[in-house]
N, C-alpha and C positions, 0 to 999 in steps of 0.2 A: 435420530435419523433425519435426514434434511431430504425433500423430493424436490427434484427439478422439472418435473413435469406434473402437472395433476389435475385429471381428467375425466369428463364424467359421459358413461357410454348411458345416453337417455337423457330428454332436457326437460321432465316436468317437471312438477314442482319440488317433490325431493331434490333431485338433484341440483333444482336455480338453488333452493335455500341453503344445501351445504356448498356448494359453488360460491354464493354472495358472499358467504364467510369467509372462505379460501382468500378470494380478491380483495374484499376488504382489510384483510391481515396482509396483505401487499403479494400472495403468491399470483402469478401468471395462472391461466385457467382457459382449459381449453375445455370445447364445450360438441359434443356429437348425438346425432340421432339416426335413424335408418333411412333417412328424407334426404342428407347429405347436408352439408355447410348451408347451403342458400337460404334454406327454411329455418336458419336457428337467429335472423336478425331479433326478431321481440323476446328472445330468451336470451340470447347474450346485452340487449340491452337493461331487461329486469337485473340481471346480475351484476352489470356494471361495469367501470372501470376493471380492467386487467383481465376483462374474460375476452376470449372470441371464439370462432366457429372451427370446425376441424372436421377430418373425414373420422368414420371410425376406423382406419388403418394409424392416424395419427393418433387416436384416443390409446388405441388399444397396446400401445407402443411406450405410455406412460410410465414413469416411475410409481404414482400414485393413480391407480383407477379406482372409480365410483362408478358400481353398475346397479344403474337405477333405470332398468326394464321393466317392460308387465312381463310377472310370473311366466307367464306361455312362453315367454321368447326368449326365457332364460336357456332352455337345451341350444336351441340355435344359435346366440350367439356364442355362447362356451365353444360348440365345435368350431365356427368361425376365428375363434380368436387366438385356439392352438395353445401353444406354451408360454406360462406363466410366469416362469422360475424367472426370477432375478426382480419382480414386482409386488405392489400390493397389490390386494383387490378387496374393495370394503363392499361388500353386495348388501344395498339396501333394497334388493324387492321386496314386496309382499308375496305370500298365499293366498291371493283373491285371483278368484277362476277371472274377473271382470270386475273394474271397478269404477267405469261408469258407464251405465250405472252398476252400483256394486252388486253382486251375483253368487255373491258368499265365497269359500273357500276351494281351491282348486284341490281335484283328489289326489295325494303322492302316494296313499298307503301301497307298500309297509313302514316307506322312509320316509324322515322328516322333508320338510322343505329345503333343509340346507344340504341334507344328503343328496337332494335330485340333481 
């Protein structure tokens, strides 16, 4: 499978480090957070060559998306981002309620973290 687009909705440092990689391996790399493009200058330059900044209407619109939110904001932007089909979506959050500082684990019971 080949992506033509690949995008990471959240610019911290999960998402620069599998980003840096992408662009390093020569794919284009577009790069979003909830601040909008303007605020991603020093995250798209940690990343490097072949990244930039993007709204998340253009993240979420990827062939390949990287959702690397804090846990809490995972419900919200799923319903923002509607339907899926025809995409990946590699979700590297965590289950931490807060993580800086860290605050232990956020509560999903009965379901897992990936089921919320």
């Amino acid at each position: 499978m080949e992506f033509k687009t690949i995008c990471t909705i959240g610019a911290g440092a999960p998402a620069q480090a599998v980003a840096a990689h992408a662009a390093r391996a020569g794919h284009p790399v577009l790069v979003s957070n909830s601040r909008g493009p303007s605020t991603l200058g020093d995250a798209v330059a940690a990343i490097g060559p072949g990244a930039s900044a993007a709204t998340f209407e253009e993240a979420a619109a990827a062939d390949l998306v990287l959702l690397a939110v804090p846990f809490g904001a995972v419900p919200a932007v799923g319903r923002r981002l509607g339907d899926w089909t025809g995409r990946v979506v590699v979700d590297m959050t965590n289950q931490f309620a807060r993580s800086d500082p860290y605050r232990g684990f956020a509560d999903v019971s009965p379901r897992s973290s990936a089921g919320r």
